[in-house]
Backbone of each chain as ProteinMPNN parsed JSONL, in Angstrom:
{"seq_chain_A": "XXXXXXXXXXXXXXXXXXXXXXXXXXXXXXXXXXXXXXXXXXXXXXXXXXXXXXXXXXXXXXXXXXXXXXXXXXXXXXXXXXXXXXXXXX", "coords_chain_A": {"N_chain_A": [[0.856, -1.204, 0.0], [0.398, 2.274, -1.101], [1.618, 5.727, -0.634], [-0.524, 8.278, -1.984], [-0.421, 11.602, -3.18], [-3.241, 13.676, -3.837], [-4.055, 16.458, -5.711], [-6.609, 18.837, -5.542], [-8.964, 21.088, -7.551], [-11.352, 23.617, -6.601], [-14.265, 25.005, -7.876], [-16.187, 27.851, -7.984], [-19.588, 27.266, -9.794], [-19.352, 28.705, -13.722], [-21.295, 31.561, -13.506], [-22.49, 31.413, -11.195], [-22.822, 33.13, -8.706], [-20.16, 34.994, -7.053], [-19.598, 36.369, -3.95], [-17.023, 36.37, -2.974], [-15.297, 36.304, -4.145], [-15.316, 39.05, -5.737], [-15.193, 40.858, -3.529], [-12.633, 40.317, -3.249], [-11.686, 41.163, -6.046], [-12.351, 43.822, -5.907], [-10.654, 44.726, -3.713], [-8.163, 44.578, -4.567], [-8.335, 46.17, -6.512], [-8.515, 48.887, -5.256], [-6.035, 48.507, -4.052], [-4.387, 49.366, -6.535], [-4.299, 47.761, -8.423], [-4.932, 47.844, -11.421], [-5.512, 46.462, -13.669], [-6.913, 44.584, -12.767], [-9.488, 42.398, -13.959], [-11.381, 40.264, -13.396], [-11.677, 38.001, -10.672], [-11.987, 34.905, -9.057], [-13.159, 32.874, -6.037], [-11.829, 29.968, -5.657], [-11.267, 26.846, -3.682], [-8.496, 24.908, -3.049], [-7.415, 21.572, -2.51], [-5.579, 19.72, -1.015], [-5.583, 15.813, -1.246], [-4.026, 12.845, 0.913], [-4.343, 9.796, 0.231], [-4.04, 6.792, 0.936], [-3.672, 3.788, -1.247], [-3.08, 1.15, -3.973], [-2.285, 2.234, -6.022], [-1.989, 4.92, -8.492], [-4.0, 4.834, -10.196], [-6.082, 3.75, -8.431], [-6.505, 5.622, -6.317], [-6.767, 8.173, -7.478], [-9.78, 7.34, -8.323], [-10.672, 7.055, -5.545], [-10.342, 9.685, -4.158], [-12.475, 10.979, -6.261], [-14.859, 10.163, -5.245], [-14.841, 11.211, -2.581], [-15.137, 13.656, -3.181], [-16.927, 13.463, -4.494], [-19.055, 13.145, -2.392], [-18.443, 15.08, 0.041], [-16.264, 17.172, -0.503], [-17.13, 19.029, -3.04], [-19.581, 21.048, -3.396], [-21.99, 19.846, -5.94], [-23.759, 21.329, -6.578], [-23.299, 24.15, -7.158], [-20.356, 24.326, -7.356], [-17.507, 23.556, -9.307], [-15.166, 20.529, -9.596], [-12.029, 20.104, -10.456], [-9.834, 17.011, -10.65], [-5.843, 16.778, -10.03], [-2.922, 14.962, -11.348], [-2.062, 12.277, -9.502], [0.415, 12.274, -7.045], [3.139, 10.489, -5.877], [4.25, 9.716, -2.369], [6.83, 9.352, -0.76], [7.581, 8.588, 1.866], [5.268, 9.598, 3.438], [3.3, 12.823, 4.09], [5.962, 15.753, 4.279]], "CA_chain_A": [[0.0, 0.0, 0.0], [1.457, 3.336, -0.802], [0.681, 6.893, -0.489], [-0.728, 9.204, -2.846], [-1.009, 12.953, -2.602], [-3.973, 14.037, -5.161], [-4.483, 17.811, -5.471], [-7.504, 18.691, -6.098], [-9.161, 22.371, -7.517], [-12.65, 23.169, -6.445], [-13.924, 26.189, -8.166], [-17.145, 28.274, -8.444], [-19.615, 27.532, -11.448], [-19.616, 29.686, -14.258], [-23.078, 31.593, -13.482], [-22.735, 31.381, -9.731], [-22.462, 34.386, -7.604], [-18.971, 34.588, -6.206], [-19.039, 37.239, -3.808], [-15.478, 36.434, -2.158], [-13.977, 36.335, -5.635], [-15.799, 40.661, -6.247], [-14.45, 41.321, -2.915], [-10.773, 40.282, -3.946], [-11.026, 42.122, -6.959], [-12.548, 45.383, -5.173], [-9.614, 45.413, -2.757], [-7.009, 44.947, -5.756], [-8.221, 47.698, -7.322], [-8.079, 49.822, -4.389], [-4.339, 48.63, -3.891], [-3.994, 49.979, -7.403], [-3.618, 47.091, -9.674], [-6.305, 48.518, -12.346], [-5.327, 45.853, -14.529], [-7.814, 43.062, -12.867], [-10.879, 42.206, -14.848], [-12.436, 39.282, -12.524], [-11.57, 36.821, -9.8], [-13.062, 33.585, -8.827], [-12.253, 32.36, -5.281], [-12.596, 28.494, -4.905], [-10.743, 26.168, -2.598], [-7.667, 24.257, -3.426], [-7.209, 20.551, -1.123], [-4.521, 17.791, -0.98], [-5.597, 14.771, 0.19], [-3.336, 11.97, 0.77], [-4.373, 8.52, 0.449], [-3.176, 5.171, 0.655], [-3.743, 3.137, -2.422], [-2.448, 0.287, -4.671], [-2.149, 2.726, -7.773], [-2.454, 5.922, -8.708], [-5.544, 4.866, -10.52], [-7.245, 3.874, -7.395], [-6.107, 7.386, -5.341], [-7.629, 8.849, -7.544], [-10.509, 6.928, -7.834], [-11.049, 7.443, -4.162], [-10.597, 11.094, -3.839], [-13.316, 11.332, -6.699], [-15.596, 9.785, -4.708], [-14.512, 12.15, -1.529], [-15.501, 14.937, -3.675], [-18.83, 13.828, -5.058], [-19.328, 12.746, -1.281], [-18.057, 15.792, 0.975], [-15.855, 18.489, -0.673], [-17.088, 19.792, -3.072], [-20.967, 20.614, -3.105], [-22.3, 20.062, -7.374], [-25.066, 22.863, -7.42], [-22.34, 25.356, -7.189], [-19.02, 24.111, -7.513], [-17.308, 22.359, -10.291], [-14.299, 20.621, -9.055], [-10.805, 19.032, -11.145], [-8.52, 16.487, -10.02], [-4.993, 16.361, -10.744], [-2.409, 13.924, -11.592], [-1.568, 11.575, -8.468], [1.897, 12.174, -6.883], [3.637, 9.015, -5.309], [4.751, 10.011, -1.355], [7.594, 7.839, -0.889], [7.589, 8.758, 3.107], [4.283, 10.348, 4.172], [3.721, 14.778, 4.367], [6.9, 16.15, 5.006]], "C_chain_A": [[0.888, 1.249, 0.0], [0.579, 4.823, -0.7], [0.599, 7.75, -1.503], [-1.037, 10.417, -2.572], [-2.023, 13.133, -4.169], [-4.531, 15.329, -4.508], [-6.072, 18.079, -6.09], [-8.702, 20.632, -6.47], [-10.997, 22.647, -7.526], [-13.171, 24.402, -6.614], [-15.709, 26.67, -8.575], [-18.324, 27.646, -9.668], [-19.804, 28.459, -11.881], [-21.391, 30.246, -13.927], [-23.358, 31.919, -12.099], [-22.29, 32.485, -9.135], [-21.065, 34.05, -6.814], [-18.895, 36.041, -5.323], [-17.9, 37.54, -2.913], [-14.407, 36.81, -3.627], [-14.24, 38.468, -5.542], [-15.494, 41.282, -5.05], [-13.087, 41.474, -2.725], [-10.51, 41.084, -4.669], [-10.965, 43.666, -6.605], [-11.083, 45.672, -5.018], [-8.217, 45.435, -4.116], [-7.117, 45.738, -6.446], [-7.608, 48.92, -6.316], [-6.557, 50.197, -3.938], [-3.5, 49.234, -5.027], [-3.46, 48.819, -8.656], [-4.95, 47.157, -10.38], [-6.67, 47.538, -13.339], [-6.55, 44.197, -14.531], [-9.384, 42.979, -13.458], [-11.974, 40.873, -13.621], [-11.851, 38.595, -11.72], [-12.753, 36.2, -9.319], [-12.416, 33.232, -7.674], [-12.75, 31.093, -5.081], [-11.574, 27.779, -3.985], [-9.587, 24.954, -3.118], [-7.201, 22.677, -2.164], [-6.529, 19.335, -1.622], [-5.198, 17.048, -0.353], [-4.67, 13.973, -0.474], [-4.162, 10.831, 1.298], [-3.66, 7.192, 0.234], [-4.236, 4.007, -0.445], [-2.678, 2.203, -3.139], [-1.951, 1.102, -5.711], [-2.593, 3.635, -7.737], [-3.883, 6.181, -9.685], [-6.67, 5.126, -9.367], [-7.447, 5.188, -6.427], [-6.991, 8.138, -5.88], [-9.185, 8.406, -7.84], [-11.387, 7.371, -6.535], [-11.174, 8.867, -3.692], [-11.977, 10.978, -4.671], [-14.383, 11.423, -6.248], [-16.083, 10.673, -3.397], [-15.594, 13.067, -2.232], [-16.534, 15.015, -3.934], [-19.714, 13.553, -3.328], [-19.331, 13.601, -0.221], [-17.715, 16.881, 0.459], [-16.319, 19.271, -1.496], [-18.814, 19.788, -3.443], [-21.724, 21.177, -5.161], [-23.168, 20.75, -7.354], [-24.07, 23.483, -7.596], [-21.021, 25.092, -7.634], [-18.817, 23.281, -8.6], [-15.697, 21.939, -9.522], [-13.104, 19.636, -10.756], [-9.79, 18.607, -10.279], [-6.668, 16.089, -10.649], [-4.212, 15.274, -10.658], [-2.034, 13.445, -9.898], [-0.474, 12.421, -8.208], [2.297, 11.4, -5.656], [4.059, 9.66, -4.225], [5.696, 8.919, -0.714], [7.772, 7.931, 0.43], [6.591, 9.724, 3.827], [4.828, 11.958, 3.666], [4.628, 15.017, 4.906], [6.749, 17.028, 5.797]], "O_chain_A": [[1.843, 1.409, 0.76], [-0.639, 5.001, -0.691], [1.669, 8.067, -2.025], [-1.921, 10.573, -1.73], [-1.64, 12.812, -5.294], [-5.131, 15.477, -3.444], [-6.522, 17.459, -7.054], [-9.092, 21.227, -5.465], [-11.773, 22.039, -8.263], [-12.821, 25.209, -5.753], [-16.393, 25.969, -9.321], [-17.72, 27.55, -10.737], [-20.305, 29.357, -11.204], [-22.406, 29.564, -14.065], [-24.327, 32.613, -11.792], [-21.071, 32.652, -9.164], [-20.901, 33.057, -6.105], [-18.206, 36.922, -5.838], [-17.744, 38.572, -2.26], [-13.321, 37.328, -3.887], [-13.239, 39.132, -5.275], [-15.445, 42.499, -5.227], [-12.479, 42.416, -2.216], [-9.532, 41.819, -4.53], [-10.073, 44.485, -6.826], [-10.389, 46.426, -5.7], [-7.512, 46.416, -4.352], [-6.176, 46.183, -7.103], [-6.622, 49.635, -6.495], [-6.004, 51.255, -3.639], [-2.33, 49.581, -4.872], [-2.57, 48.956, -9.496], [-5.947, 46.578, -9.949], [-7.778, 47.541, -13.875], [-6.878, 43.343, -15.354], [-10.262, 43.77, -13.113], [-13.163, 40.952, -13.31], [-10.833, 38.388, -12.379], [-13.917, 36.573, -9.178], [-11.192, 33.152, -7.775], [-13.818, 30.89, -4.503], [-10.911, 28.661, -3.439], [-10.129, 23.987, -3.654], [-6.705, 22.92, -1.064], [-6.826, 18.377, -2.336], [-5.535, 17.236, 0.816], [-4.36, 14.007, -1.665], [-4.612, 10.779, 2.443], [-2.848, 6.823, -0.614], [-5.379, 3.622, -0.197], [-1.483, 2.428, -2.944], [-1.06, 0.577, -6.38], [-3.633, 3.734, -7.086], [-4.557, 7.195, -9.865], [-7.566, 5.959, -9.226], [-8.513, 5.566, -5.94], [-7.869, 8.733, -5.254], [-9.957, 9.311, -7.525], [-12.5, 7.897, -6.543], [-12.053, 9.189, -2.892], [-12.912, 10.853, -3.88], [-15.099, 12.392, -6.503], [-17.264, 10.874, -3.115], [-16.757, 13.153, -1.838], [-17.253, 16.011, -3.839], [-20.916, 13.798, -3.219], [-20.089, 13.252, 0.683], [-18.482, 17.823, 0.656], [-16.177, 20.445, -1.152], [-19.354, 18.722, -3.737], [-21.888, 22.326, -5.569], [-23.587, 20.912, -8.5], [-23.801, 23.286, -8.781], [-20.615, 25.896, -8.473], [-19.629, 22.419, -8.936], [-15.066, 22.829, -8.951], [-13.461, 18.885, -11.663], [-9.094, 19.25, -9.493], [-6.407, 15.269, -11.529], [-4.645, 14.417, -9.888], [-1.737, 14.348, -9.116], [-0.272, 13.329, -9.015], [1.829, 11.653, -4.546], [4.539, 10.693, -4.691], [5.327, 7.836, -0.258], [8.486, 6.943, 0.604], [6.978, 10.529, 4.674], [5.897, 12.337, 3.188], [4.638, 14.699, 6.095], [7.693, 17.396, 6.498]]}, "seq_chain_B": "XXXXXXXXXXXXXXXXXXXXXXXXXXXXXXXXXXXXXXXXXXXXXXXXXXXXXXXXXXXXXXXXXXXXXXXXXXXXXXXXXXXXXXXXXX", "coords_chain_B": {"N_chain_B": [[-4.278, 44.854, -25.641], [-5.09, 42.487, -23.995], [-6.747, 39.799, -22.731], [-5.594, 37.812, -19.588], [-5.827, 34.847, -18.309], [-5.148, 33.884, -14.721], [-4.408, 31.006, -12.572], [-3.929, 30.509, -9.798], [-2.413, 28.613, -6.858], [-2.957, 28.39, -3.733], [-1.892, 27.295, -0.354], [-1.36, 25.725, 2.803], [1.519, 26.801, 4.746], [3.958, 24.111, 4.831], [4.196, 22.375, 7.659], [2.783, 24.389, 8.886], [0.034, 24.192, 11.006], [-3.208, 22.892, 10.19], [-6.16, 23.536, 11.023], [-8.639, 23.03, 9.508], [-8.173, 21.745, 7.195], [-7.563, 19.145, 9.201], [-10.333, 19.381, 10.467], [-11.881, 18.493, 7.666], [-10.54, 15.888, 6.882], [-11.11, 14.147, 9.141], [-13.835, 13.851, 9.018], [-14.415, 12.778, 6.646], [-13.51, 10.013, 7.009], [-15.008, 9.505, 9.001], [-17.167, 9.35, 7.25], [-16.151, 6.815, 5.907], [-14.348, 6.678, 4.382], [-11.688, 5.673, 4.686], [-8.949, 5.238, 3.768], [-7.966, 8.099, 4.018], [-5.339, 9.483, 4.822], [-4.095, 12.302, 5.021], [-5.11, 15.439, 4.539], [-4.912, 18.854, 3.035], [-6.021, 22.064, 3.406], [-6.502, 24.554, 1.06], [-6.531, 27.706, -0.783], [-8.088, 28.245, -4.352], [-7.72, 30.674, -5.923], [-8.556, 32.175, -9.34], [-7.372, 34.871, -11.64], [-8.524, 37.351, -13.486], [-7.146, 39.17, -15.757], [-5.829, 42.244, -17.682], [-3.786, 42.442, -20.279], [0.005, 43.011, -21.91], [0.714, 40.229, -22.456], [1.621, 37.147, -21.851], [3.147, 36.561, -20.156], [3.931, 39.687, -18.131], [1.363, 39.047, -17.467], [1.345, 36.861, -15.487], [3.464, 38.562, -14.218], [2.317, 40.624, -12.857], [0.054, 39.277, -11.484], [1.761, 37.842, -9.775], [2.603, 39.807, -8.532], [0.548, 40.545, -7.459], [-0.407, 38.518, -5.799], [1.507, 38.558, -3.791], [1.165, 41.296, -2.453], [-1.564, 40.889, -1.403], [-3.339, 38.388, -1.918], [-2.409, 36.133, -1.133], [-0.786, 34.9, 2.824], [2.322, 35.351, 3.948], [3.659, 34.549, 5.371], [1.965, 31.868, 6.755], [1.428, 30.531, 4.582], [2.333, 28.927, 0.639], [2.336, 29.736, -2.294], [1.63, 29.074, -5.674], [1.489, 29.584, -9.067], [-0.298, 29.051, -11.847], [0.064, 28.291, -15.605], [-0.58, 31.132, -17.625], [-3.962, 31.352, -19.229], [-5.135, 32.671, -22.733], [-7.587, 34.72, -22.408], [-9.77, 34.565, -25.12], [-12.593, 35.929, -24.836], [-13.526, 37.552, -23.037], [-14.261, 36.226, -19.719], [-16.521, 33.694, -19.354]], "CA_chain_B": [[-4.157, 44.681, -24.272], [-5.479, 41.482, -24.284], [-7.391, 39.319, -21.28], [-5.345, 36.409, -19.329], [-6.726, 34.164, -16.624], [-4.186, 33.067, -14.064], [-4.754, 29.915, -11.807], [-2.983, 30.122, -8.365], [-2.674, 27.908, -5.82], [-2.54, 28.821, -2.191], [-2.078, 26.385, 0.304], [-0.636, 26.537, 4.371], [3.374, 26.09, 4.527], [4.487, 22.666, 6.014], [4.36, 22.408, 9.587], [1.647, 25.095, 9.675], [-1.289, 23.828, 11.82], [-4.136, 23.541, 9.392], [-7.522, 22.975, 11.683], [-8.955, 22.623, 8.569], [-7.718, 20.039, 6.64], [-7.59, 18.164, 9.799], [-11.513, 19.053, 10.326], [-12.062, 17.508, 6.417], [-9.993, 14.262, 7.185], [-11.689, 13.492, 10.079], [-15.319, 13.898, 8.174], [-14.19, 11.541, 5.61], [-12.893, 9.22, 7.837], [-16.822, 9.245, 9.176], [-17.78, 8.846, 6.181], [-16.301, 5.386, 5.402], [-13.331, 6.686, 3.606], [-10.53, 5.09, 5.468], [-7.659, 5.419, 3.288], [-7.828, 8.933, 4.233], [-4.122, 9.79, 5.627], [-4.161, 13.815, 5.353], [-5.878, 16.49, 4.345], [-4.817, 20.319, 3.477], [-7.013, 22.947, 2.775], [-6.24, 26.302, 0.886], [-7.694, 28.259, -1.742], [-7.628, 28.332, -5.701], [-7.996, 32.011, -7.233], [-8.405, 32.643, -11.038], [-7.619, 36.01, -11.491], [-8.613, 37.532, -14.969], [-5.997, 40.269, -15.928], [-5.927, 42.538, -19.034], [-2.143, 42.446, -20.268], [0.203, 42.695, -23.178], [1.632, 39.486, -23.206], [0.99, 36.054, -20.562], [4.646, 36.823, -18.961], [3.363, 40.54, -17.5], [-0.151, 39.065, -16.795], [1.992, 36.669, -14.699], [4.202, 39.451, -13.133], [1.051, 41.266, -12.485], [-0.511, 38.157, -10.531], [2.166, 37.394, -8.798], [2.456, 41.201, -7.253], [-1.179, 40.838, -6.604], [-0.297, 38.19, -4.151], [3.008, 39.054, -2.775], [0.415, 42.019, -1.417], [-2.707, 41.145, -0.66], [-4.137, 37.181, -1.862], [-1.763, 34.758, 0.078], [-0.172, 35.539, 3.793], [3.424, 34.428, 3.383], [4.141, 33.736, 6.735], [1.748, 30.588, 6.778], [0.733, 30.032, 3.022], [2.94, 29.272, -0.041], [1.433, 30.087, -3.7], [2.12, 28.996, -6.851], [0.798, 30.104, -10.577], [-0.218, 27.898, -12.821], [0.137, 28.956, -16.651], [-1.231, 31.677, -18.049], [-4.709, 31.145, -20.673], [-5.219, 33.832, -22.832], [-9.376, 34.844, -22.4], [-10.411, 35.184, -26.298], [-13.523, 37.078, -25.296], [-13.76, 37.495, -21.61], [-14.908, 35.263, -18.876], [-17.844, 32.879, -20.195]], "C_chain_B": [[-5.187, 43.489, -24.535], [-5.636, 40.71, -22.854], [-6.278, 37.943, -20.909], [-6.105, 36.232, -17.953], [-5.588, 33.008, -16.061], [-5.048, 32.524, -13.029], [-4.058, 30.23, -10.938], [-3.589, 29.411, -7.539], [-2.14, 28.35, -4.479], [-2.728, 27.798, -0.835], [-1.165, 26.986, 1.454], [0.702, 25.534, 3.783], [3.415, 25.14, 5.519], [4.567, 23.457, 7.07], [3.386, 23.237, 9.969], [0.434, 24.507, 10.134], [-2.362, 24.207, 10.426], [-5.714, 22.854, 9.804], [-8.247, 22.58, 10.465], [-9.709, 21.516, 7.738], [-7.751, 18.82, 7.769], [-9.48, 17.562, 10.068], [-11.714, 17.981, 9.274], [-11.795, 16.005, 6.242], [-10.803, 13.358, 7.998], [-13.43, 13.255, 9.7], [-14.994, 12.751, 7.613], [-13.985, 10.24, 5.964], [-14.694, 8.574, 8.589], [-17.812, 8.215, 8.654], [-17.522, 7.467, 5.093], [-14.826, 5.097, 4.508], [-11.785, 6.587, 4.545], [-9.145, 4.991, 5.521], [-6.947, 6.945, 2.925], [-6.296, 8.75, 4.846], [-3.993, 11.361, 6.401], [-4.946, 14.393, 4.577], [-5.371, 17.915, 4.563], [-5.82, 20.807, 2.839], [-6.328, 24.155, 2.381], [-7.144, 26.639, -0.105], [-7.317, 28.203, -3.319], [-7.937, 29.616, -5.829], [-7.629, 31.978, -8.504], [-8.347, 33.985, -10.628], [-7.597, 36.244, -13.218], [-7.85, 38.716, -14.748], [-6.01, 40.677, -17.203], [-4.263, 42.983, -19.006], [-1.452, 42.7, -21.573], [0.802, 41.309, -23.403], [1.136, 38.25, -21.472], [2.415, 36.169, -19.468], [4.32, 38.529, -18.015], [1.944, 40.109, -16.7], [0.786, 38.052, -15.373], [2.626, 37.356, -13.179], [2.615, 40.238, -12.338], [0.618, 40.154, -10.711], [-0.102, 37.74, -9.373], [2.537, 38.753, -7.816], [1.237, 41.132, -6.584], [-0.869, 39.559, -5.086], [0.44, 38.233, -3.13], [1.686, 40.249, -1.699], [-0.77, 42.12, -1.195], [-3.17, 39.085, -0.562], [-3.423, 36.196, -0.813], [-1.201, 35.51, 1.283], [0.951, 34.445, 3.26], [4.189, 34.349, 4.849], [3.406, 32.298, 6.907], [1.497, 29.996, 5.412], [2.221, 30.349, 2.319], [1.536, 29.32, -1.328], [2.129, 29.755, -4.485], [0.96, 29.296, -7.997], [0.878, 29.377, -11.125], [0.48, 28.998, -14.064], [-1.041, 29.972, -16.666], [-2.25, 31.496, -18.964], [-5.118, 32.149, -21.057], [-7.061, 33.349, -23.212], [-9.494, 35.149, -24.023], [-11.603, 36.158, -26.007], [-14.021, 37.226, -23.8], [-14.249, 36.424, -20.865], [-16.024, 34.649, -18.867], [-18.775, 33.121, -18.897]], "O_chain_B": [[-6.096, 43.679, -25.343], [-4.833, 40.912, -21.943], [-6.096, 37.101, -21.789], [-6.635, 36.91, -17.074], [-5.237, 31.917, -16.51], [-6.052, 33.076, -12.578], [-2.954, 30.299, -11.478], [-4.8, 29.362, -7.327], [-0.958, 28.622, -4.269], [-3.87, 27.641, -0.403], [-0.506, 28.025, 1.435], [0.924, 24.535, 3.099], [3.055, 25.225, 6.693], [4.853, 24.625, 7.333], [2.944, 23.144, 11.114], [-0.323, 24.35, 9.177], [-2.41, 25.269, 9.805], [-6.303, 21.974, 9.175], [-8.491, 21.376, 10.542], [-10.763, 20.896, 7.599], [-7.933, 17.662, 7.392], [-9.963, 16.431, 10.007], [-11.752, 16.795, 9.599], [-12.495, 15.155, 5.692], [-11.129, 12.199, 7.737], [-14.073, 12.38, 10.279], [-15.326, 11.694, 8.148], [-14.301, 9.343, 5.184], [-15.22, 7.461, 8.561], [-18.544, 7.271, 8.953], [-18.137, 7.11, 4.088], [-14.323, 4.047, 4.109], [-11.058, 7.516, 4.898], [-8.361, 4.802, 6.451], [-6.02, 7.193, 2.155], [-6.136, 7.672, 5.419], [-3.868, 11.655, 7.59], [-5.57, 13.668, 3.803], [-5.282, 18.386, 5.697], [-6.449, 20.264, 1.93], [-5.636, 24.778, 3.186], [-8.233, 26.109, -0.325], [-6.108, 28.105, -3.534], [-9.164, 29.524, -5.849], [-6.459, 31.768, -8.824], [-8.947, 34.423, -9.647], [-6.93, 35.601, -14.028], [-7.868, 39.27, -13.649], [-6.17, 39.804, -18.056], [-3.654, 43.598, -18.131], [-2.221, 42.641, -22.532], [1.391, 41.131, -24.469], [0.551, 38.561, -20.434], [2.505, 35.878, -18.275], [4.646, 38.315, -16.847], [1.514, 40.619, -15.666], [0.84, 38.614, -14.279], [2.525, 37.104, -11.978], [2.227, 40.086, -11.18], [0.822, 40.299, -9.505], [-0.724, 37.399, -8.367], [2.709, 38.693, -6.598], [0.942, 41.536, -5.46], [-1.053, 39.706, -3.877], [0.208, 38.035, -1.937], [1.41, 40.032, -0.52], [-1.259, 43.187, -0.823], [-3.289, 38.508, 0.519], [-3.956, 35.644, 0.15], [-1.035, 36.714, 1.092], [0.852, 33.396, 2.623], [5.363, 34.033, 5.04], [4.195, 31.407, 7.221], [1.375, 28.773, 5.355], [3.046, 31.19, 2.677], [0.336, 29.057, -1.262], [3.331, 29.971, -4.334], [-0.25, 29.234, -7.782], [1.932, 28.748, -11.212], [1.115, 30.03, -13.848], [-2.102, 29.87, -16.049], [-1.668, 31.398, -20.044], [-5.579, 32.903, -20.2], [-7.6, 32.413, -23.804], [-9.221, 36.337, -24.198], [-11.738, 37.131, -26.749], [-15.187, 36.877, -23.613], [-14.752, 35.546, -21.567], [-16.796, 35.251, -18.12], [-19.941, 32.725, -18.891]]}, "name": "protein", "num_of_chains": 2, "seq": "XXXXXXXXXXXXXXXXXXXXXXXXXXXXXXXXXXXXXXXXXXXXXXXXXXXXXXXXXXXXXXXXXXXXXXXXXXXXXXXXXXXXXXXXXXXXXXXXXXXXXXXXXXXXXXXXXXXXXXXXXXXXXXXXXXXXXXXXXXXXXXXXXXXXXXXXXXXXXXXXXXXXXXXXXXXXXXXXXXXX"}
């Protein structure tokens, strides 16, 4: 059994009211960067599991996600590639 | 001047305490998912940026969080690539 870290990005949907993202951009204007057109704020989460294969890791997060993190009226989420932990979170 | 949309990732720096992620683990763990190990939590921001070029929308992005999106005493950040918006944010 080994460990997998799978990142995972969990992000507004298009359409959905973000108003943490229109408070980010506010204050970046105010700091003077004129240049921002929109932000989106969603939630970025490692998990590490233990798995045979970076198939099954991720597998198992997917499941997490349709199960707990991230909630499908609102959110769309992507998972990325595995990465092998050859000694647990440093 | 042309639109990009940068991805960052913001997550807590090793060793920082992240009640969090530990809350989330321990849910999952509830919930049947066993091969839970860890769990971090941080945030994703898109930021849309009007730029000349995806290397300024970059520099841009990454001033925006040096002073205001990530704390860099407990959080690190990284930028994904730059995508350039053809016609603004769908």
């Amino acid at each position: 059994m080994k460990s997998y870290r799978v990142p995972v990005q969990i992000v507004p949907r298009p359409g959905i009211l973000d108003p943490q993202g229109a408070a980010v951009a506010g204050a970046l204007r105010t700091l003077g960067f004129d240049s921002v057109a929109d932000v989106r704020v969603g939630r970025f989460v490692t998990v590490d599991v233990n798995a045979d294969s970076a198939a099954s890791a991720t597998a198992a997060v997917r499941g997490m996600c349709e199960k707990l993190l991230a909630n499908p009226v609102i959110e769309d989420f992507a998972l990325e590639e595995p990465t092998l932990q050859p000694d647990g979170r440093p």
